[in-house]
C-alpha positions, 0 to 999 in steps of 0.5 A: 802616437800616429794612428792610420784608419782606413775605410770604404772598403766593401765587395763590388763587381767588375767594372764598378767603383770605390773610394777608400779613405785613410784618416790620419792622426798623432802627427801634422799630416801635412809633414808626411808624404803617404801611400797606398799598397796592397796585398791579395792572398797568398802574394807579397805585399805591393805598392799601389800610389803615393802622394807627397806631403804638399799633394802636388805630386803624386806615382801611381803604380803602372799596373793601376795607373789608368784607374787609380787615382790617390788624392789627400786633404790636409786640412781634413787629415785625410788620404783618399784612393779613387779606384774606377773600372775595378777587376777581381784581380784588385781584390785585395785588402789596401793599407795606407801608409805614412813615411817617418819623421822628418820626412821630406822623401818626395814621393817613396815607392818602397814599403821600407822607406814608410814607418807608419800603416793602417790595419787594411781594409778589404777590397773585393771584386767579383766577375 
């Protein structure tokens, strides 16, 4: 059974930094591409990065790009989201997701194309 756990999230102030984590288990993790998304109140659902199953590539998100960095540890199981220069309109709880079995979409933009979510983390950041 594929178990998603994300953590670090916390309220931070403009400008400041944060690193969420996504501990993975139930499956060989270096077999799934991940992503991030997010979803702030009142709004749908939207993509923020993914990374394929080697870690080699990797999308991020244009509204995001120049802040956000998503990196994974395969030996540690671990999905990781390095998000600088924060803005209140990040604020947002985060899920880390994973594609389904058998994998092998490269680098999947869409929430459909995952089978796999965390229960979020909440990330808030005020002006």
């Amino acid at each position: 059974q594929v178990q998603l756990v994300e953590s670090g999230g916390t309220s931070v102030q403009a400008g400041g930094s944060l690193r969420l984590s996504c501990a993975a288990s139930g499956r060989t993790f270096s077999s799934a591409a991940m992503g991030w998304f997010r979803q702030a109140p009142g709004k749908e659902r939207e993509f923020v990065a993914a990374i394929t199953r080697s870690g080699r590539s990797t999308y991020v998100a244009e509204s995001v790009k120049a802040r956000f960095i998503i990196s994974r540890d395969n030996a540690k199981n671990t999905l990781y989201l390095q998000m600088n220069s924060l803005k209140p309109e990040d604020t947002a709880v985060y899920y880390c997701a994973q594609e389904g079995p058998p994998g092998g979409l490269g680098l999947p933009l869409r929430s459909d194309l995952y089978d796999y979510w965390g229960q979020g983390t909440q990330v808030t950041v005020s002006s």
